[in-house]
N, CA, C and O of each residue as an XYZ file, in Angstrom:
752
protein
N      61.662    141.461     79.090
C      62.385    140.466     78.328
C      63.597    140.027     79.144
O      64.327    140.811     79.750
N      63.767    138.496     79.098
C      64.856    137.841     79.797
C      66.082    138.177     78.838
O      66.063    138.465     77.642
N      67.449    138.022     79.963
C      68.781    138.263     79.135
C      68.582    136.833     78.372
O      69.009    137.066     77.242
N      68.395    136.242     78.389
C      68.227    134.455     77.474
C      67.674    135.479     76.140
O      68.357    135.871     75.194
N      66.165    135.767     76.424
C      65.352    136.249     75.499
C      66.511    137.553     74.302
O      66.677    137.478     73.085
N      67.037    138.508     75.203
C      67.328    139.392     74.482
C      68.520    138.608     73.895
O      68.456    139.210     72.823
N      69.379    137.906     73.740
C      70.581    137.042     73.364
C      69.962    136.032     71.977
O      70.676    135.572     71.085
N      68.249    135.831     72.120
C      68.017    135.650     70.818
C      67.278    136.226     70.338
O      66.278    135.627     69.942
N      67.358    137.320     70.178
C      66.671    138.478     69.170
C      67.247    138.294     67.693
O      68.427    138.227     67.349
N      66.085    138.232     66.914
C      66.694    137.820     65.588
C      67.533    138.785     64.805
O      66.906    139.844     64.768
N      68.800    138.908     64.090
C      69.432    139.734     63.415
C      68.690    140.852     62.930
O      69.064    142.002     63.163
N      67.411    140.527     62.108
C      66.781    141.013     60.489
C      66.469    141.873     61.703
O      66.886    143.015     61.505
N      65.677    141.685     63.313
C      64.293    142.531     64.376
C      65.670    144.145     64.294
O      65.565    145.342     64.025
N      67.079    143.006     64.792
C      67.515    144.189     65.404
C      68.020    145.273     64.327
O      68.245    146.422     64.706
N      68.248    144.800     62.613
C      68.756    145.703     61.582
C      67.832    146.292     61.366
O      68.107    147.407     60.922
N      65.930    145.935     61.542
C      65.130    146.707     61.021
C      64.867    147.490     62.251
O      64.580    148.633     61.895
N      64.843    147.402     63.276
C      64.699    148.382     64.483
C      66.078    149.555     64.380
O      65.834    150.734     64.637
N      67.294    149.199     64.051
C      68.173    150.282     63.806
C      67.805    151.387     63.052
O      67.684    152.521     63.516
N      67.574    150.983     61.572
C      66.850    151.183     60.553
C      66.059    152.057     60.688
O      66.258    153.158     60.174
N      65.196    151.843     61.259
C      64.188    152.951     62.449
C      64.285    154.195     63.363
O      63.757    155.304     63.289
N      65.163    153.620     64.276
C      66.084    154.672     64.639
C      66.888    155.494     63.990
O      66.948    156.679     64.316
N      67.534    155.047     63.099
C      68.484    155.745     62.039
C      67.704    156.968     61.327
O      68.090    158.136     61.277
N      66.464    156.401     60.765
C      65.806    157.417     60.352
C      65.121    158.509     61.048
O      65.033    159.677     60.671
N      64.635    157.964     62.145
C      64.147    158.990     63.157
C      65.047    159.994     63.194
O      64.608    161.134     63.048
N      66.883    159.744     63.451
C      67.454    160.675     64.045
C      67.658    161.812     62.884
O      67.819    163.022     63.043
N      67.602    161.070     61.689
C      68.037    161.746     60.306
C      66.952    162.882     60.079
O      67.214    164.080     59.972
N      65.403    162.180     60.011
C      64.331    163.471     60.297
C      64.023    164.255     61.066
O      63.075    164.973     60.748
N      64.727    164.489     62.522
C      64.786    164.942     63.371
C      65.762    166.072     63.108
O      65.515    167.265     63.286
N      66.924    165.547     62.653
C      67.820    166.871     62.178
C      67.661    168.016     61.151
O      68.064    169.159     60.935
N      66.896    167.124     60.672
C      66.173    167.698     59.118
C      64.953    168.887     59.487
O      64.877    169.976     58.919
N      64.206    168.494     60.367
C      63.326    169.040     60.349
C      63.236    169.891     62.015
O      62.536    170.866     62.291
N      64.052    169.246     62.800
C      64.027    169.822     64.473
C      62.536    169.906     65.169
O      62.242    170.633     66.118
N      61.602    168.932     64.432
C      60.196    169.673     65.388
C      59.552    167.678     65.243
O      59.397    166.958     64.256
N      59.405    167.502     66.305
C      59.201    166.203     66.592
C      57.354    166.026     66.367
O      56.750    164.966     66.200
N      57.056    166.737     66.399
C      55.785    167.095     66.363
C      55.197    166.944     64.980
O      54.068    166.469     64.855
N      55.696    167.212     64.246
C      55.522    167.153     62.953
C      55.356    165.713     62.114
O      54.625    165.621     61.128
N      56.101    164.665     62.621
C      57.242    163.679     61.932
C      55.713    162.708     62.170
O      54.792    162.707     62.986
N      56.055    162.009     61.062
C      54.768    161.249     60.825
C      55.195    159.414     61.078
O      56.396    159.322     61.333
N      54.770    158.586     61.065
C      54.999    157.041     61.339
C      55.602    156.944     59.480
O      56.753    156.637     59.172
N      54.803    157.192     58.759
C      54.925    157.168     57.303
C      56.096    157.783     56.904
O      56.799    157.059     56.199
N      56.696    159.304     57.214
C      57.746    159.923     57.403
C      59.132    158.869     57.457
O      60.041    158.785     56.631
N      58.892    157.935     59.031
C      59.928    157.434     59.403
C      60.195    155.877     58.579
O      61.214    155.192     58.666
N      59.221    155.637     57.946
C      59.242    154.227     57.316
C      59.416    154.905     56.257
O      60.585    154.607     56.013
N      59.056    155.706     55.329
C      59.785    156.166     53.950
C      61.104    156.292     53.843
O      61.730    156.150     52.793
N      61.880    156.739     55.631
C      63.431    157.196     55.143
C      63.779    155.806     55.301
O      64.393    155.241     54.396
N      63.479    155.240     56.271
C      64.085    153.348     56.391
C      63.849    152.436     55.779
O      63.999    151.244     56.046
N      63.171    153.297     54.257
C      63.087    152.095     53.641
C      61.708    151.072     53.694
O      61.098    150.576     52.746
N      61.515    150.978     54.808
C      60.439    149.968     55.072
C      59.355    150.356     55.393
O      59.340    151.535     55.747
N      57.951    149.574     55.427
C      56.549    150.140     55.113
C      56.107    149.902     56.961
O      56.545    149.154     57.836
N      55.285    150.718     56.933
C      54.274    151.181     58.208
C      54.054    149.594     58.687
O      54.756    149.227     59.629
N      53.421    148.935     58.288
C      53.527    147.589     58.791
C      54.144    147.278     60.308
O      53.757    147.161     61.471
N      55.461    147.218     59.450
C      56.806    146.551     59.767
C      56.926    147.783     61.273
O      57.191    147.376     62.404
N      56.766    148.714     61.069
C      57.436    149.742     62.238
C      56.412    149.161     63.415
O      56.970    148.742     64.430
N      54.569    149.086     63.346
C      53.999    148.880     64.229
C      54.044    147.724     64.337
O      53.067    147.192     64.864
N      55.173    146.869     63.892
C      54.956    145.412     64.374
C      56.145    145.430     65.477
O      56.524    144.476     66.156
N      56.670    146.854     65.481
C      57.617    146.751     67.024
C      57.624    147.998     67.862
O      58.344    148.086     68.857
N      56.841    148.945     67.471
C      56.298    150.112     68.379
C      55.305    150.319     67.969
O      54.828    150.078     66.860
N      54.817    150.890     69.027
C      53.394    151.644     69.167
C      53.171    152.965     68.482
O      52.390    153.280     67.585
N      53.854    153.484     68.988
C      53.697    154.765     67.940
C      55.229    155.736     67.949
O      56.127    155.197     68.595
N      55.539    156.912     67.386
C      56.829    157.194     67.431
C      57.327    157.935     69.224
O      58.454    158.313     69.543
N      56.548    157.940     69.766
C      56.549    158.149     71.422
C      57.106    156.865     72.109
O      57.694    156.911     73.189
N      56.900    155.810     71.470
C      57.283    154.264     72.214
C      58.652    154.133     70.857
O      59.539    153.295     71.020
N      58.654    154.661     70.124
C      60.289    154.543     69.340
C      61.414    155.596     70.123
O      62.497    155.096     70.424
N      61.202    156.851     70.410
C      61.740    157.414     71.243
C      62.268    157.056     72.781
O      63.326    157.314     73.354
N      60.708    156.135     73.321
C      61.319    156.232     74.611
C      62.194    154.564     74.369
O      62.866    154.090     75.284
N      62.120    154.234     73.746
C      62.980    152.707     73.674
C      64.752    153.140     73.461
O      65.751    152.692     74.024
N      64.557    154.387     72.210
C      66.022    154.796     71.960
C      66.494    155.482     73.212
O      67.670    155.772     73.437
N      65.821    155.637     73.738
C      66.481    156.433     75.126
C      67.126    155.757     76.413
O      67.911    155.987     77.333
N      66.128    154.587     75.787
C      66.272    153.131     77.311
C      67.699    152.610     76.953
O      68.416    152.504     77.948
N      68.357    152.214     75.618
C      68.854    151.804     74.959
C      70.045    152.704     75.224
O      71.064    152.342     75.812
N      69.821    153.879     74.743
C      71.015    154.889     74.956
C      71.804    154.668     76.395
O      72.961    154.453     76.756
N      70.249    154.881     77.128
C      70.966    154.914     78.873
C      71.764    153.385     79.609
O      72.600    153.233     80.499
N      71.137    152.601     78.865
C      71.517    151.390     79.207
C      73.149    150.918     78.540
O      74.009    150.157     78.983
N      73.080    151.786     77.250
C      74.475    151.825     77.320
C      75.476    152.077     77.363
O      76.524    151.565     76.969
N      75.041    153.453     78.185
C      76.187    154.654     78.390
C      76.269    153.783     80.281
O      77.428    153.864     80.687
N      75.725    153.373     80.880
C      75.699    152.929     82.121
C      76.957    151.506     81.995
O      78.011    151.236     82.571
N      76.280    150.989     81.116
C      77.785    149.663     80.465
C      78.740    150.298     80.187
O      79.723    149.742     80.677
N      79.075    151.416     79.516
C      80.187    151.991     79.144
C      80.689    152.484     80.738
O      81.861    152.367     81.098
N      79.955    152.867     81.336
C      80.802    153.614     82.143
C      81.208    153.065     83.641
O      81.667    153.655     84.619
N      80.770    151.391     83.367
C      81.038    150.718     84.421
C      82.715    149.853     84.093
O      83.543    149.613     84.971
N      82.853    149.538     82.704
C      84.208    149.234     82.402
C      85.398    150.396     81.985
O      85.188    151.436     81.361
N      86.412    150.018     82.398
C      87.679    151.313     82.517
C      87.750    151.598     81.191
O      87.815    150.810     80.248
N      87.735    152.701     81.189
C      88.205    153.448     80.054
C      89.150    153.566     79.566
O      90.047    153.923     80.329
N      89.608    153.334     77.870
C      90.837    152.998     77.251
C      92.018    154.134     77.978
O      91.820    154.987     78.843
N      93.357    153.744     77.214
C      94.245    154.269     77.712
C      94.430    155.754     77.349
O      94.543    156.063     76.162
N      94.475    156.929     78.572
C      94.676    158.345     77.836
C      95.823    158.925     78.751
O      96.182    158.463     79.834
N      96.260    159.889     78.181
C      97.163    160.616     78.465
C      96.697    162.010     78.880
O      96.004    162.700     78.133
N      97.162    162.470     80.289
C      97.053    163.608     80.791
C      97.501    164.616     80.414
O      98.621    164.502     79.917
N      96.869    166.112     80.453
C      97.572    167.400     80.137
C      99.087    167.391     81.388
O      99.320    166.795     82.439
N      99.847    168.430     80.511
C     101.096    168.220     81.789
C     100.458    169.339     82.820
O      99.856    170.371     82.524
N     100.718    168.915     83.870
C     100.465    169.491     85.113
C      98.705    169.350     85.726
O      98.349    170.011     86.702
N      98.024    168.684     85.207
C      97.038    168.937     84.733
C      96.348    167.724     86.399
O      97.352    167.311     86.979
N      95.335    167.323     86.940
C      95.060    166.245     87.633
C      94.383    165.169     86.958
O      93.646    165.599     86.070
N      94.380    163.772     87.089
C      93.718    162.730     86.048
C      92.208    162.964     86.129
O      91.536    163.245     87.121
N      91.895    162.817     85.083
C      90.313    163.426     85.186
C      89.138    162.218     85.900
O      89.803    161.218     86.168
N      88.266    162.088     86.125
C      87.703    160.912     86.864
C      87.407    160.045     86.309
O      86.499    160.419     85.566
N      87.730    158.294     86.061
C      87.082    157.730     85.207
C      86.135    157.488     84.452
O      86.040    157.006     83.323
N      85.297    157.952     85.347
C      83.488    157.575     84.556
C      83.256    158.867     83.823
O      82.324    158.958     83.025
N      84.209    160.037     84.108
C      83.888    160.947     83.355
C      84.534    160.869     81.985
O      84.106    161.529     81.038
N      85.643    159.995     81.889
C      86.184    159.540     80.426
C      85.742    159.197     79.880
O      85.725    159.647     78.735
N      84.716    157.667     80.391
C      84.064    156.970     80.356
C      82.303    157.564     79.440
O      81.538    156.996     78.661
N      82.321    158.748     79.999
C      81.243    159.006     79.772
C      81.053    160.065     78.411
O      80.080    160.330     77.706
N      82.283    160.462     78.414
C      82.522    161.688     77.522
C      82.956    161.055     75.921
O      82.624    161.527     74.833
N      83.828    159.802     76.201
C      84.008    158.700     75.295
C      82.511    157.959     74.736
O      82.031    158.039     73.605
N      82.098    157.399     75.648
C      80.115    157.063     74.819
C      79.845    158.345     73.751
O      79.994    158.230     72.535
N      79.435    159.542     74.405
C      79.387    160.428     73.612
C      79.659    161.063     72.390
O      79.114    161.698     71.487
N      80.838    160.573     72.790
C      82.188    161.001     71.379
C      81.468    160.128     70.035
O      81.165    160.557     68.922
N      81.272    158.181     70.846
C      80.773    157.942     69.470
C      79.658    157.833     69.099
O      79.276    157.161     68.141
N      78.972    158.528     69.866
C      77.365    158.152     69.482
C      76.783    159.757     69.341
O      75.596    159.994     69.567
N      77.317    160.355     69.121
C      77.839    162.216     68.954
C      76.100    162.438     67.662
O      75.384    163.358     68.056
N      75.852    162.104     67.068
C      75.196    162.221     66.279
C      73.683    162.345     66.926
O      72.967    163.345     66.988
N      73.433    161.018     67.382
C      72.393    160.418     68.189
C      72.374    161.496     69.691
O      71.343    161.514     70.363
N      73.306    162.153     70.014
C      73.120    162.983     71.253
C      72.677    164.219     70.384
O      71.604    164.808     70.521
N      73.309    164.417     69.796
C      73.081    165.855     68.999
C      71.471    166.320     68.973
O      70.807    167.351     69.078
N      71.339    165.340     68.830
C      69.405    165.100     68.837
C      68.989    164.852     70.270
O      68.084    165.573     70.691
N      69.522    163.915     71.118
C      68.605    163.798     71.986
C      68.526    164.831     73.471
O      67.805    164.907     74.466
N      69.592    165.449     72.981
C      70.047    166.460     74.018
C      68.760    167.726     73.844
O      68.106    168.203     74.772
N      68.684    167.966     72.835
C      67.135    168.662     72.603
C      65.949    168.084     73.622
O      64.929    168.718     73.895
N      66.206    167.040     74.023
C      64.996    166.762     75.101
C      65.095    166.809     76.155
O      65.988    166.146     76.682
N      64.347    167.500     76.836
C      63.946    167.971     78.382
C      64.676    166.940     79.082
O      65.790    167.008     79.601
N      63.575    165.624     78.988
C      63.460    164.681     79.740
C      65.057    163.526     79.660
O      65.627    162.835     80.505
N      65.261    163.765     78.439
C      66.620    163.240     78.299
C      68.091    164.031     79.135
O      68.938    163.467     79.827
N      67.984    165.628     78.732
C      68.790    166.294     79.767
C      68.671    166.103     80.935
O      69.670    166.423     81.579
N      67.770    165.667     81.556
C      67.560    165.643     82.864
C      68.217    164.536     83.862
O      68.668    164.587     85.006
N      68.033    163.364     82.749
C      68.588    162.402     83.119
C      70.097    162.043     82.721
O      70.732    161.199     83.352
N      70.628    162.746     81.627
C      72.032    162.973     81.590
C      72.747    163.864     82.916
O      73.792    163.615     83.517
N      72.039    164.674     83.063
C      72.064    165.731     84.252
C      72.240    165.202     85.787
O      73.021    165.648     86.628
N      71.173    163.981     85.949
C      71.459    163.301     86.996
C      72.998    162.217     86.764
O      73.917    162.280     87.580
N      73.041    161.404     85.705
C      74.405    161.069     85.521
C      75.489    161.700     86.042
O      76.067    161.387     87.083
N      75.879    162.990     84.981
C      76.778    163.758     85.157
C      77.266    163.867     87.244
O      78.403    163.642     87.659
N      76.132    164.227     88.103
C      75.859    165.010     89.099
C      76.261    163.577     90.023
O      76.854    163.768     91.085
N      76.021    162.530     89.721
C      76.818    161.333     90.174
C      77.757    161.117     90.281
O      78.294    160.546     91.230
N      78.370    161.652     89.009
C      80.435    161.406     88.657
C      80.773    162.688     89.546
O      81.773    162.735     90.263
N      79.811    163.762     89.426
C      80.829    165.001     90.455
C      80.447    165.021     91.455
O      80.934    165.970     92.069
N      79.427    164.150     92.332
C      79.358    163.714     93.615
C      80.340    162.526     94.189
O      80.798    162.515     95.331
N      80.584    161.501     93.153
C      81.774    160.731     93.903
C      83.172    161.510     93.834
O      84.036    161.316     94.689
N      83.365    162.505     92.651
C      84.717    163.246     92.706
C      84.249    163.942     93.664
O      84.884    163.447     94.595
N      83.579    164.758     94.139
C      83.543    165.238     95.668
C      83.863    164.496     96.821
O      84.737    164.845     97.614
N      83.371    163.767     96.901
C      83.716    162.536     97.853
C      85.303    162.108     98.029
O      85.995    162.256     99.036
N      85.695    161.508     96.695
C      87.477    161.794     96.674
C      88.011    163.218     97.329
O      88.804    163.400     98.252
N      87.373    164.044     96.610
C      88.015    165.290     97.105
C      88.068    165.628     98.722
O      89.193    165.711     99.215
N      86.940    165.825     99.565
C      86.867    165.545    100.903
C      87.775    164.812    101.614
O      88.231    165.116    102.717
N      88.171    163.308    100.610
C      88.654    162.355    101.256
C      90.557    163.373    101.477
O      91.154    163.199    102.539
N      90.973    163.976    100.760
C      92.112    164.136    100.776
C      92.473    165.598    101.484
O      93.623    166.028    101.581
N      91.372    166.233    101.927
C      90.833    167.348    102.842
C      90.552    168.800    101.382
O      90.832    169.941    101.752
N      90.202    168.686    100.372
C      89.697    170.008     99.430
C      88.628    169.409     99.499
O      88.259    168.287     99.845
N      87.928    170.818     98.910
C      86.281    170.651     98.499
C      86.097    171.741     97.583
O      86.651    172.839     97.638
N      85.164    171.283     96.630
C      84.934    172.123     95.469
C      84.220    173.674     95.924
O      83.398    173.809     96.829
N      84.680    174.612     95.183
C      84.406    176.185     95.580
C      82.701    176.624     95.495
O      82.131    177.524     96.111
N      82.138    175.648     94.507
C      80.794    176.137     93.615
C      79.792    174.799     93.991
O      80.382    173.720     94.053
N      78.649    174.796     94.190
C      77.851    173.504     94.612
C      77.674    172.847     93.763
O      77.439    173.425     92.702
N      77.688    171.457     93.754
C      77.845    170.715     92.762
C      76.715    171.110     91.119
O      77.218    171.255     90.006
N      75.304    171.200     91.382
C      74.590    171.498     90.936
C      74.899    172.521     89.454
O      74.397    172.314     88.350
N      75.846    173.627     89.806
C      76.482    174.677     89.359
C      77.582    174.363     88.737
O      78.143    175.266     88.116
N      78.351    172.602     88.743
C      79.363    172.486     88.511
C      78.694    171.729     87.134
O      79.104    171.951     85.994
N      77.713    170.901     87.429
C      76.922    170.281     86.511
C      76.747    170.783     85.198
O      77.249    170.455     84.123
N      75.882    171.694     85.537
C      75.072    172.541     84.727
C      75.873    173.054     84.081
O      75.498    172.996     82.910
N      77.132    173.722     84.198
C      78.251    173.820     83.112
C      79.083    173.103     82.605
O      79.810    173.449     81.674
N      79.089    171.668     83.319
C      79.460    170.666     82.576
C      78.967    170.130     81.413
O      79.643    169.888     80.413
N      77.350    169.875     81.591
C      76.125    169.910     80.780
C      76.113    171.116     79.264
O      75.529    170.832     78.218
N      76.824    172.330     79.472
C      76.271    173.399     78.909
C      78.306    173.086     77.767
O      78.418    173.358     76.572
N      79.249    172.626     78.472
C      80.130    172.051     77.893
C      80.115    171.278     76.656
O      80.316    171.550     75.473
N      79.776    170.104     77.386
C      79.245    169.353     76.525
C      78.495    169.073     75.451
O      78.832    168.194     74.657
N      77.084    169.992     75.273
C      76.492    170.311     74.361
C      77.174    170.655     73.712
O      77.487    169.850     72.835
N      77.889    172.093     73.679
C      78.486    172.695     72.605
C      79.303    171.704     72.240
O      78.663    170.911     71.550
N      80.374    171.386     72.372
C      81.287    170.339     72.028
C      80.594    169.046     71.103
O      81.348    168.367     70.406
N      79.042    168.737     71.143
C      78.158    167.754     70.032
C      77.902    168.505     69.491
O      78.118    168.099     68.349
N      77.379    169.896     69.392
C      76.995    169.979     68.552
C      77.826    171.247     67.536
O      77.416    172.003     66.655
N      79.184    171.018     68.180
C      80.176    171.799     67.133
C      80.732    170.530     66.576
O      81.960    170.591     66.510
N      80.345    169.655     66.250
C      81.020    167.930     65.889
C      82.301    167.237     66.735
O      83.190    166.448     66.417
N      81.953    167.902     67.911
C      83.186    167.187     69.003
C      84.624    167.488     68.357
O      85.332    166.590     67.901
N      84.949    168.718     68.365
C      86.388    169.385     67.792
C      87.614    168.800     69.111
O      88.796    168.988     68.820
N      87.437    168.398     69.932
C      88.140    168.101     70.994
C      87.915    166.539     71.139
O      86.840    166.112     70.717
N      88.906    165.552     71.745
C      88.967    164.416     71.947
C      88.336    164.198     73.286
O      88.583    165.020     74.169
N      87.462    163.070     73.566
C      87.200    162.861     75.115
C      87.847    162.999     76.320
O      87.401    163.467     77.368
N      89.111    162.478     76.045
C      90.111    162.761     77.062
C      90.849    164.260     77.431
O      91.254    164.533     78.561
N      90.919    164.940     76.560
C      90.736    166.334     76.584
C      89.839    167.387     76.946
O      90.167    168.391     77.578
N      88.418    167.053     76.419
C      87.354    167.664     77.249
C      87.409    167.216     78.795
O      87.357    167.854     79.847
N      87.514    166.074     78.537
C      87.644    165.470     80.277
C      88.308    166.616     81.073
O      87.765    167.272     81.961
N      89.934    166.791     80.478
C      91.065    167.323     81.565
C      90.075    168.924     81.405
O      90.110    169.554     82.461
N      89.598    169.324     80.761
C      89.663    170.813     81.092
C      88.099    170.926     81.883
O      87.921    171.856     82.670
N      87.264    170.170     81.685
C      86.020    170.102     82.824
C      86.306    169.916     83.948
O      85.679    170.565     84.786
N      87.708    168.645     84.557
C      88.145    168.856     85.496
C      88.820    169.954     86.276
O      88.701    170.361     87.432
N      89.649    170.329     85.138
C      90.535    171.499     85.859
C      89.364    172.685     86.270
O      89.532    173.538     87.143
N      88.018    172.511     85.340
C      87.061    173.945     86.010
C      86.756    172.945     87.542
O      86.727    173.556     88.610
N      86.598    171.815     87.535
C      86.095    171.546     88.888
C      87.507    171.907     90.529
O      87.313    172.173     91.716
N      88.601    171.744     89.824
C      89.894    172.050     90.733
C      90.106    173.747     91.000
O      90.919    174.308     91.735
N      89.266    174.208     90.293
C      89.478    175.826     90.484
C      88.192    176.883     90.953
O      88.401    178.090     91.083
């Protein structure tokens, strides 16, 4: 689909495709086993009849991988424009933009991760994200003669293992805060 095309997508496509999603994520929490969840399932919680769902996916495998395209596509927009204004811990180093950037998407779409973080294929590719932002902060870092103690990989993976907890304890910490203290594990 052309950006022309997606710019006229009709209101009702995109409230009943939310709609869809909405419910997916709701039976998903409900029940945790994806396996289970029926097309009928997901049109009973949204309200709307089986019809209507296969008149814009294929089956709930092509509703998944669309919410995922969607997700990634707009955590990648988020994290290409600067991130609102935050304030540093005292003594603390500024944490990396895209990691504000990225931790902020999260913050509000906290619900929708809560769920999708359960998937392999979704961690994986958050995983490669993440491993991007602490490969260009490596890169800074080099540039000013430090280098991180632990291989990036290792820095990830507990960034990753951070983060989770933090969705799925309902994000008790602000983005900009998780930020400074993921950094400070990367400065030490």
């Amino acid at each position: 689909m052309s950006n022309k095309e997606k710019l006229k997508v009709d209101p009702r496509i995109k409230r009943t495709k939310k709609m869809f999603k909405e419910a997916l994520i709701s039976l998903i929490q409900e029940n945790e086993d994806i396996s289970k969840l029926t097309v009928q399932n997901i049109a009973n919680r949204a309200e709307l009849n089986r019809a209507t769902f296969y008149l814009h996916y294929h089956d709930i495998n092509d509703l998944m991988e669309q919410m995922i395209d969607e997700v990634f596509e707009d955590l990648n927009r988020t994290m290409k424009s600067p991130p609102g204004d935050y304030q540093t811990m005292k003594g603390s180093q500024t944490p990396p933009a895209r990691l504000v950037s990225f931790l902020e998407h999260f913050y509000r779409n906290a619900k929708l991760y809560n769920v999708m973080l359960e998937n392999k294929d979704f961690r994986k590719r958050v995983f490669g994200i993440l491993l991007d932002i602490v490969t260009i902060s490596e890169e800074n870092r080099k540039a000013k003669g430090k280098s991180f103690q632990l291989p990036k990989e290792i820095l990830v993976s507990s960034s990753l293992g951070i983060i989770t907890w933090w969705i799925q304890e309902g994000t008790p910490y602000s983005p900009t805060y998780l930020a400074e203290l993921i950094t400070q594990r990367f400065n030490y």
